[in-house]
Backbone as CSV, one residue per row, in Angstrom:
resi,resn,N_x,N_y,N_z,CA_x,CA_y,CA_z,C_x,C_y,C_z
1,UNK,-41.485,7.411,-30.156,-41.138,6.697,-28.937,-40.545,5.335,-29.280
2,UNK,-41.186,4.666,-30.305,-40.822,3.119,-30.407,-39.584,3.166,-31.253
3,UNK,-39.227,4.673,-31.898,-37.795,4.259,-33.082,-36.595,4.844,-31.960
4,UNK,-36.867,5.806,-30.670,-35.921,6.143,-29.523,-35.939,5.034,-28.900
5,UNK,-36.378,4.247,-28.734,-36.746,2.851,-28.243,-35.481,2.304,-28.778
6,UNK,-35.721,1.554,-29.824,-35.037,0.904,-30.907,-33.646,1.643,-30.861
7,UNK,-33.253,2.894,-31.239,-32.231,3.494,-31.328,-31.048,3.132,-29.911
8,UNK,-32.185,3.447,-28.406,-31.503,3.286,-27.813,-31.006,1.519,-27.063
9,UNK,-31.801,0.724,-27.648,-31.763,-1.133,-27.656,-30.313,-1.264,-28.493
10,UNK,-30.382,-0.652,-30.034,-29.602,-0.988,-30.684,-28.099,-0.097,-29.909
11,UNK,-27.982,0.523,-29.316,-26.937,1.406,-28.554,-26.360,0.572,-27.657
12,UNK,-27.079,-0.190,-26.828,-26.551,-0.847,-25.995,-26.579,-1.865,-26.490
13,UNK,-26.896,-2.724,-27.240,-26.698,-4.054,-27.769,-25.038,-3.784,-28.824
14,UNK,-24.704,-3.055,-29.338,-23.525,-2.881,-29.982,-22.576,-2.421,-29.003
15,UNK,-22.652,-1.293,-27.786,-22.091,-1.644,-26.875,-21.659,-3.058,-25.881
16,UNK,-22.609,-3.552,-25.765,-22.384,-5.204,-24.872,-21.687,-6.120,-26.142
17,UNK,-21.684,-6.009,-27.509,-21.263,-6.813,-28.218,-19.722,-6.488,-28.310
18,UNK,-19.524,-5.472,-28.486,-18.088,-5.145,-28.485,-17.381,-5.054,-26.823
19,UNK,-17.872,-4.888,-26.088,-17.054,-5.193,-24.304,-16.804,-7.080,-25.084
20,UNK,-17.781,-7.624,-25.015,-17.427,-8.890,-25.327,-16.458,-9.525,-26.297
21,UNK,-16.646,-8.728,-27.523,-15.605,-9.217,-27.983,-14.207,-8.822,-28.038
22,UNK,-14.027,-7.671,-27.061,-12.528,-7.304,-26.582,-12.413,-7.805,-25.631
23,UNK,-13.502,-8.863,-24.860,-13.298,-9.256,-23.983,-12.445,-10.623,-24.252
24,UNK,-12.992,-11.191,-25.452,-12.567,-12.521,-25.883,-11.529,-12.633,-26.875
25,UNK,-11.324,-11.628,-27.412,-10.192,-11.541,-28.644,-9.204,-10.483,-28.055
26,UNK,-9.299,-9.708,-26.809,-8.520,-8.986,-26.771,-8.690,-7.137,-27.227
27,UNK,-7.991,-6.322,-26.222,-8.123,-5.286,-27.035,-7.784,-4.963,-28.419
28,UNK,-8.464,-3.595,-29.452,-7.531,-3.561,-30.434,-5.969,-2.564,-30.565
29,UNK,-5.602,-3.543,-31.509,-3.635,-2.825,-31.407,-3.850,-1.500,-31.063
30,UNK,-4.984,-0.421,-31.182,-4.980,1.106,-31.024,-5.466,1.249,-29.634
31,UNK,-5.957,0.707,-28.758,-6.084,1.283,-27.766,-5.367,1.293,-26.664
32,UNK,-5.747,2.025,-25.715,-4.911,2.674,-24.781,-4.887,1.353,-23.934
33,UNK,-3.237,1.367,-23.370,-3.149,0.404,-22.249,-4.261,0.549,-20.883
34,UNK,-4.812,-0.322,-20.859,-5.651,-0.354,-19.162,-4.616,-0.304,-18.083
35,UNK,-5.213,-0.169,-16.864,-4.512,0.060,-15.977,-5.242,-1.740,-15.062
36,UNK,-4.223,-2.487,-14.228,-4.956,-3.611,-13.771,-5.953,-2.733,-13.020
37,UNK,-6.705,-4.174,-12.724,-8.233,-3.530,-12.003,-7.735,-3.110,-10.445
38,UNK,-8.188,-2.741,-9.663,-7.591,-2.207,-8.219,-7.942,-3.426,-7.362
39,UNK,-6.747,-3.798,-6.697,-7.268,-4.743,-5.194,-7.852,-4.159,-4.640
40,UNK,-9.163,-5.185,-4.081,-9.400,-4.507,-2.498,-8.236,-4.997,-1.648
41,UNK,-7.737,-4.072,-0.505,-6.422,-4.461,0.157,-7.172,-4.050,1.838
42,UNK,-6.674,-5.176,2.571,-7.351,-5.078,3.806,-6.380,-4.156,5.057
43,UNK,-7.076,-3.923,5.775,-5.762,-3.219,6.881,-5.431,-4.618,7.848
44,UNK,-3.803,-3.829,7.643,-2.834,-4.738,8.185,-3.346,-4.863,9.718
45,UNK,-3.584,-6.097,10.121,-3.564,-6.052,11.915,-2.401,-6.802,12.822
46,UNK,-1.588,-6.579,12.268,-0.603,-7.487,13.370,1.254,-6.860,12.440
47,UNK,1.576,-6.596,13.330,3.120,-6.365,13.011,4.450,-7.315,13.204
48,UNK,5.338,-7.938,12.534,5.475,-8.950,12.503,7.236,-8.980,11.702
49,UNK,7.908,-10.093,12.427,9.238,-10.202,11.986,9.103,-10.588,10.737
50,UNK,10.228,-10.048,9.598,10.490,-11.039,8.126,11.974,-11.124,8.208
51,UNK,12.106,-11.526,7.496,13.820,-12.146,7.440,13.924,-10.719,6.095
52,UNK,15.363,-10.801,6.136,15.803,-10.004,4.879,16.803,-10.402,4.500
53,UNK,17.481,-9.697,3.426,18.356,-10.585,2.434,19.755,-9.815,3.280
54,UNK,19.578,-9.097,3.829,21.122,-8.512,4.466,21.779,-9.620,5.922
55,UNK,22.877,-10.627,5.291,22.965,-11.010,6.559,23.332,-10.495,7.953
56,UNK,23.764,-9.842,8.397,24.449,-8.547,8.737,23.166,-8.034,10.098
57,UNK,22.002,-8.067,8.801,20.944,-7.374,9.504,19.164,-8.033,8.729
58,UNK,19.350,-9.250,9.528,18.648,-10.434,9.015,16.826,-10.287,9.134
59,UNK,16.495,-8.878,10.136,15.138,-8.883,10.528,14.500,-7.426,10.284
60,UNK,13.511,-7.497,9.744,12.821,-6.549,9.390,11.014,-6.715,10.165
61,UNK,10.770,-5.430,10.935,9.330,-5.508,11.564,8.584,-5.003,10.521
62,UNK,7.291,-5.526,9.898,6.569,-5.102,9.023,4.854,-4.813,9.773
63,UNK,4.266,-4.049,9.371,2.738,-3.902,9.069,2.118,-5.030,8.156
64,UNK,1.791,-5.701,8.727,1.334,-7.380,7.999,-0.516,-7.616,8.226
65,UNK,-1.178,-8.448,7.149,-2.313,-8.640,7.758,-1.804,-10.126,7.467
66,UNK,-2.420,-10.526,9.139,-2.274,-11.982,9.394,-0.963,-12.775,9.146
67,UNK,-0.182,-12.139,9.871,1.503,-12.032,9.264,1.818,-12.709,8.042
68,UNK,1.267,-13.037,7.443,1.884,-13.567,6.299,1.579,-12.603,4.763
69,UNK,0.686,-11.539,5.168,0.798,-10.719,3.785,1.110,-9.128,4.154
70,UNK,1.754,-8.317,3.234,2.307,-7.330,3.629,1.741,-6.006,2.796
71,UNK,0.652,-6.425,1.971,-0.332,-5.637,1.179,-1.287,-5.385,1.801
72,UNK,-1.413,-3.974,2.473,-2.617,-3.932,3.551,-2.234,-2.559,3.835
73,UNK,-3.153,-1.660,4.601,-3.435,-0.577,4.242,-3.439,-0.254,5.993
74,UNK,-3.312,1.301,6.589,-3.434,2.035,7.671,-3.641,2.833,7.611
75,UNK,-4.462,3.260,8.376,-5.168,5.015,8.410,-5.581,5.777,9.734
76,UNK,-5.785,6.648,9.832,-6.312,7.318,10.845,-7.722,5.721,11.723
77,UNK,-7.597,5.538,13.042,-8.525,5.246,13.570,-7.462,3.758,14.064
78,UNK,-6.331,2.883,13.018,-5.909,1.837,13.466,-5.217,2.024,14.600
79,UNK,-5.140,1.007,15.251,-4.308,0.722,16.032,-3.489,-0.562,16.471
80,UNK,-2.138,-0.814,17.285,-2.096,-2.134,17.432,-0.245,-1.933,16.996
81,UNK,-0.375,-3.597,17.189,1.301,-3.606,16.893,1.867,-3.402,14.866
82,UNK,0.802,-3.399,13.915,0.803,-2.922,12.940,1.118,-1.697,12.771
83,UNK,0.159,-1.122,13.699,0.718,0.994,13.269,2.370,0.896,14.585
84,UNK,2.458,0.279,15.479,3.673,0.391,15.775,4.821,0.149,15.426
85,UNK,4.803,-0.869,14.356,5.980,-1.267,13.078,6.109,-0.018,12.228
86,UNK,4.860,0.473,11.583,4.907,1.729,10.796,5.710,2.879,11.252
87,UNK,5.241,3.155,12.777,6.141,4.388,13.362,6.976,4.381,14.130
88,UNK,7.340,2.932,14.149,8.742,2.871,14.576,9.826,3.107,13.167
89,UNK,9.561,2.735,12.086,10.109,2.749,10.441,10.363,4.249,10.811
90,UNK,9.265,4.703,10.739,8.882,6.320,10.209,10.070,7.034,11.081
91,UNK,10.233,6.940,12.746,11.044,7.530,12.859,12.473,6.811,12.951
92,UNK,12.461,6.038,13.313,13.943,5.612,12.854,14.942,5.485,11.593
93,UNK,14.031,5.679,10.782,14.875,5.735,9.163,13.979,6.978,8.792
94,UNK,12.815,7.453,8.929,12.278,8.658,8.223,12.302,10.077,8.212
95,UNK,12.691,9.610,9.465,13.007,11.262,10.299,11.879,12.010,10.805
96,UNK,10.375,11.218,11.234,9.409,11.369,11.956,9.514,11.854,13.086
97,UNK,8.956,13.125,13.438,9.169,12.893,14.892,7.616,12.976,15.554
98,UNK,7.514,11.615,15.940,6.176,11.470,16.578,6.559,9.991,17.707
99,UNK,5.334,10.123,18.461,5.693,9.052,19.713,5.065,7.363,19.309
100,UNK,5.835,7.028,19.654,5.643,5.684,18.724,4.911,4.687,19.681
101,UNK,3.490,4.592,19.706,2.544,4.204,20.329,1.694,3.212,20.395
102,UNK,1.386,2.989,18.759,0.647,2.133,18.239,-0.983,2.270,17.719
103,UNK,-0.521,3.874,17.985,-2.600,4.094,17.859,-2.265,5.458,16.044
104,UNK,-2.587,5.389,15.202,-2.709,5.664,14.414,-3.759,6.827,14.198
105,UNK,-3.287,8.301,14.862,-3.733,9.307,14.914,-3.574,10.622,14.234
106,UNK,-4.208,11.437,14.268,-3.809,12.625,13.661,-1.951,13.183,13.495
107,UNK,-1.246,13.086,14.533,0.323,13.475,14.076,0.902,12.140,13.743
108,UNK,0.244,10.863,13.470,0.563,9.810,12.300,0.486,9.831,11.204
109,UNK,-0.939,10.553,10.871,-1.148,10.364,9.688,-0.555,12.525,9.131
110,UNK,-0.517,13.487,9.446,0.427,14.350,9.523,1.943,13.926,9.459
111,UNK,3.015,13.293,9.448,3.737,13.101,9.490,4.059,11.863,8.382
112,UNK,2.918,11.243,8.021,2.819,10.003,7.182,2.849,10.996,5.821
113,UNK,1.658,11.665,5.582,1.920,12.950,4.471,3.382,13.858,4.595
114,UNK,3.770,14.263,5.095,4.991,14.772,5.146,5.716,13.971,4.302
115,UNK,6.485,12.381,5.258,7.237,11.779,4.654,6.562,11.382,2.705
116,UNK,5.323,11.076,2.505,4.943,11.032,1.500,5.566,11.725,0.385
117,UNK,5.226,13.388,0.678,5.994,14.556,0.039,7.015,14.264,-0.353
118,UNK,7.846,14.160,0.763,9.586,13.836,0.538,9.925,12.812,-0.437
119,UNK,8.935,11.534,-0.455,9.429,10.363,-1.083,8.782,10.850,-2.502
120,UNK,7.851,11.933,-2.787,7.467,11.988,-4.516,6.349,11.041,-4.590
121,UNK,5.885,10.659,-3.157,4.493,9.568,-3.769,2.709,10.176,-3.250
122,UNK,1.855,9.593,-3.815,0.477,10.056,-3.452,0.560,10.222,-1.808
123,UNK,0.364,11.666,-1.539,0.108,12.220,-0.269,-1.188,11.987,0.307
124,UNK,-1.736,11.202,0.420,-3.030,10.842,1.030,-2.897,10.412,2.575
125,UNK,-1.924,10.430,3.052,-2.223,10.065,4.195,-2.186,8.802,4.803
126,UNK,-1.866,7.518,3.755,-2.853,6.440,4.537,-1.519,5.441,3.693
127,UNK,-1.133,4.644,5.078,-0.195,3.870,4.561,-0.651,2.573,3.868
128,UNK,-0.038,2.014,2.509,-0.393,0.662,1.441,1.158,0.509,1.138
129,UNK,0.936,0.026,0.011,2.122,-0.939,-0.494,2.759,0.006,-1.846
130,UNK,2.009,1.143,-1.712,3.244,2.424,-2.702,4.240,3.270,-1.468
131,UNK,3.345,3.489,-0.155,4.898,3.819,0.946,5.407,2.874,1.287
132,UNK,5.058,1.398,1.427,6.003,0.360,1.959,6.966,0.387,1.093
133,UNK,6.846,0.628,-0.447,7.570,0.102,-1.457,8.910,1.682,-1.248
134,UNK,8.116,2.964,-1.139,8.989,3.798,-1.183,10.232,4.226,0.346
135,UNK,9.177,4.083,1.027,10.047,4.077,2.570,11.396,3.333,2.862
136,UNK,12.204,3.753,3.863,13.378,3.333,3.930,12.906,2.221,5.823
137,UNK,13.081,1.316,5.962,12.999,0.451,6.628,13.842,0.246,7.581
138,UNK,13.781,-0.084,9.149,15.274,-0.470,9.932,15.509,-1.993,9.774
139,UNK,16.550,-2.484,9.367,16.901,-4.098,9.045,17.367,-4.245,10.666
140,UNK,17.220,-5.088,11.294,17.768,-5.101,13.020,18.612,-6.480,13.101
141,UNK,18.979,-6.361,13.555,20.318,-7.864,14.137,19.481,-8.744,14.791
142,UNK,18.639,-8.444,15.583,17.943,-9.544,16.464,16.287,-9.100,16.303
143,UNK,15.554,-9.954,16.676,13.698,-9.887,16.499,13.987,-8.903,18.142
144,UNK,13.938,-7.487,17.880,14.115,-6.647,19.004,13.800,-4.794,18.310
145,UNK,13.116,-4.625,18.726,12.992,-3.218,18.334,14.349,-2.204,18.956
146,UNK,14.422,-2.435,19.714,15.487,-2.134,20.984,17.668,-2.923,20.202
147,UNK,17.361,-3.934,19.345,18.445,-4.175,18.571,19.391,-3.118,17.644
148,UNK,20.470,-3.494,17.462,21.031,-2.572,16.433,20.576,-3.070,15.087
149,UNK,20.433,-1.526,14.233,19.315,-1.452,13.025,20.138,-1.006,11.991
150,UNK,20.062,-0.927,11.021,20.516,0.173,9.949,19.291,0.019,8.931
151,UNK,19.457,1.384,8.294,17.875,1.516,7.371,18.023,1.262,6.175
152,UNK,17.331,0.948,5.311,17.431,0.243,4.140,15.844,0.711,3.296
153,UNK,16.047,0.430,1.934,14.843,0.457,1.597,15.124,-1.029,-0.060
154,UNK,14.453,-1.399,0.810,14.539,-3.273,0.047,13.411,-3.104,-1.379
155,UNK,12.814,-2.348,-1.968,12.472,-1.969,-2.788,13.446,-2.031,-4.158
């Protein structure tokens, strides 16, 4: 009992010594690249004008939390002018056909996987900042949903 003891002290003490010192010197040249650690990413609540680089077509409606960040997440259950930026995108440049409402429901998130498919990215269902990045976007002339648009994907 007391040398399984010992065996297993000395196991984890050479474990915690080495996290530490790859912690402080770095990994070694042989190991595998890490992946960064994962954000927590909050859901977006508010949908919101940005400027864009097309003068032409200067405004873009985004899924924003607290309009100023655009890393934020939607899923089945949201609702609000956030999931209405999303599916207004979806069908106007995606080729969605769903009613653009603002409530983030079953033929949202059905149709969110679809377009997923098409774009080659994780089909889960749940919009972040790998479909913002892949999706094609409407750029609009004026802060107007109802404006003339053309779609873009600013990625």
């Amino acid at each position: 009992m007391r040398a399984t003891l010992r065996s297993i002290l000395g196991t984890v003490a050479v474990t915690f010594l080495t996290a530490v010192l790859n912690t402080a010197v770095g990994e070694p040249a042989s190991a595998t690249p890490q992946e960064p650690p994962s954000v927590a990413l909050v859901n977006c609540n508010v949908g919101a004008w940005w400027g864009t680089s097309v003068s032409s077509r200067p405004h873009v409606y985004n899924p924003t939390y607290n309009v100023n960040e655009i890393r934020c997440v939607l899923g089945v259950g949201n609702a609000g002018s956030a999931v209405t930026a999303l599916q207004h995108a979806m069908v106007k440049c995606n080729g969605a056909k769903i009613t653009v409402d603002g409530i983030f429901g079953p033929k949202t998130r059905d149709a969110l996987i679809a377009m997923q498919r098409r774009l080659g990215i994780s089909d889960d269902g749940v919009y972040g900042p790998q479909t913002n990045g892949a999706m094609r976007w409407p750029f609009h002339t004026t802060r107007s949903l109802s404006s003339t648009f053309t779609c873009f994907n600013p990625a």
